[in-house]
C-alpha positions in Angstrom: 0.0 0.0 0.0 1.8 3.3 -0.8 1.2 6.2 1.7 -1.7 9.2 0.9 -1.5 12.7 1.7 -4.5 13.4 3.9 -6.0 9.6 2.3 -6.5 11.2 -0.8 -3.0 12.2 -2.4 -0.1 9.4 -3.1 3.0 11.0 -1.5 4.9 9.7 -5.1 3.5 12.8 -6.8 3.7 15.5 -3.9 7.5 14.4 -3.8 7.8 15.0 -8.1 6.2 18.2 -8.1 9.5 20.4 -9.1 11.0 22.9 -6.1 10.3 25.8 -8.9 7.4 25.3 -9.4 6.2 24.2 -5.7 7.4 27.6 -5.0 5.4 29.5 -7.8 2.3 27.8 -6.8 2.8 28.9 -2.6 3.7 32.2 -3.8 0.5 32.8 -5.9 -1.5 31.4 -3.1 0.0 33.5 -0.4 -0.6 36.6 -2.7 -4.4 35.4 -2.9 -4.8 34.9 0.5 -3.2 37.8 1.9 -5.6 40.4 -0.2 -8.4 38.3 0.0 -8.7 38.0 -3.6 -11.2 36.6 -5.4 -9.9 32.5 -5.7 -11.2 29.6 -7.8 -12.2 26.5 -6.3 -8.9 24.5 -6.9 -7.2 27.1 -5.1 -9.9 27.8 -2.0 -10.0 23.9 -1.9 -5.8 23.7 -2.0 -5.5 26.9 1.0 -8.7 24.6 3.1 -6.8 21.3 2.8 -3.2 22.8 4.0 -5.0 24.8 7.1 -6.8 21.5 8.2 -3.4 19.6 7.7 -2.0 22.6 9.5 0.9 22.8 6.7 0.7 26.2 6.4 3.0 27.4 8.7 5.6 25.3 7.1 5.1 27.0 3.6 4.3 31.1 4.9 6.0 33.6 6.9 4.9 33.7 10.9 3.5 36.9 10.3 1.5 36.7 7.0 0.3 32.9 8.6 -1.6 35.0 11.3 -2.5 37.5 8.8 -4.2 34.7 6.3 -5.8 32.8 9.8 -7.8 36.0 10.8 -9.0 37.6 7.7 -9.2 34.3 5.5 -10.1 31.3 8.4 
C-alpha cells in the first residue's frame, strides 16, 4: 500500500512536483490569501486542505500565517 496525503494524495506525486514550481504555486497562493482575492475552487480547496493539515505554517511567513488565519479562516 503506498502512503496518501490526507487519504487522498499518493505521496509519489507531492515528492515529483519540481521545487520551482512548488514555490510559484505557494507564492500565488500567499498573494491570494493575503488580499483576499477573489480564488477559484482549486485554489480555496488547495488553502482549506493545508490549514486543516495545519501545513501552512511550514510554507508562509509567521507573520503573513496570522494574517491569512484572521482575515481568510
Amino acid at each position: 500500500m503506498r502512503k496518501r496525503f490526507l487519504y487522498i494524495i499518493p505521496v509519489k506525486s507531492l515528492l515529483e512536483v519540481k521545487s520551482e514550481i512548488r514555490e510559484e504555486i505557494f507564492e500565488r497562493m500567499r498573494e491570494k490569501l493575503l488580499r483576499c482575492a477573489l480564488m477559484n475552487e482549486q485554489t480555496l480547496g488547495l488553502a482549506l486542505l493545508m490549514k486543516q493539515a495545519g501545513v501552512l505554517r511550514r510554507y508562509f511567513p509567521e507573520q503573513d500565517v496570522s494574517k491569512i488565519e484572521y482575515t481568510f479562516f
